[in-house]
C-alpha positions, 0 to 999 in steps of 0.5 A: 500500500502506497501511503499518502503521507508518513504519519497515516504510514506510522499509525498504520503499522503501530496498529497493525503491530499491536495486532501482532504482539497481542497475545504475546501481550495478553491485549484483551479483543478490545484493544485489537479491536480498537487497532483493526479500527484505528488501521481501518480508519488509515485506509479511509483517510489514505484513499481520501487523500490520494483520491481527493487532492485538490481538498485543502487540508481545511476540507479533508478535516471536515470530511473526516470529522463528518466521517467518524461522527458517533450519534450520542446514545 
């Protein structure tokens, strides 16, 4: 995978590394849960970014907050 910038690259593989070490960890499933998100969001954002150059970084930052907006309970 190609990455848009180096700090989706980072996040990216910091999750995917705590996926990897979680049972020599003993990380419970909410944390691996928590990573697949958090590199599932990378993904979003990458393609975003890749897809939508001519966004400003002003844009792309209402685009994400309107993606990841959670409904109150």
């Amino acid at each position: 995978m190609r990455f848009a910038t180096e700090d989706i690259r980072a996040r990216y593989f910091k999750a995917r590394s705590t996926i990897g070490s979680a049972s020599r960890w003993e990380l419970g499933p909410e944390v691996v849960a928590a990573a697949r998100a958090e590199m599932a969001a990378c993904r979003i954002e990458n393609t975003i970014r890749q897809e939508a150059g001519l966004l400003d970084e002003e844009r792309l930052n209402r685009l994400a907050d309107l993606m990841f907006e959670v409904e109150p309970e």
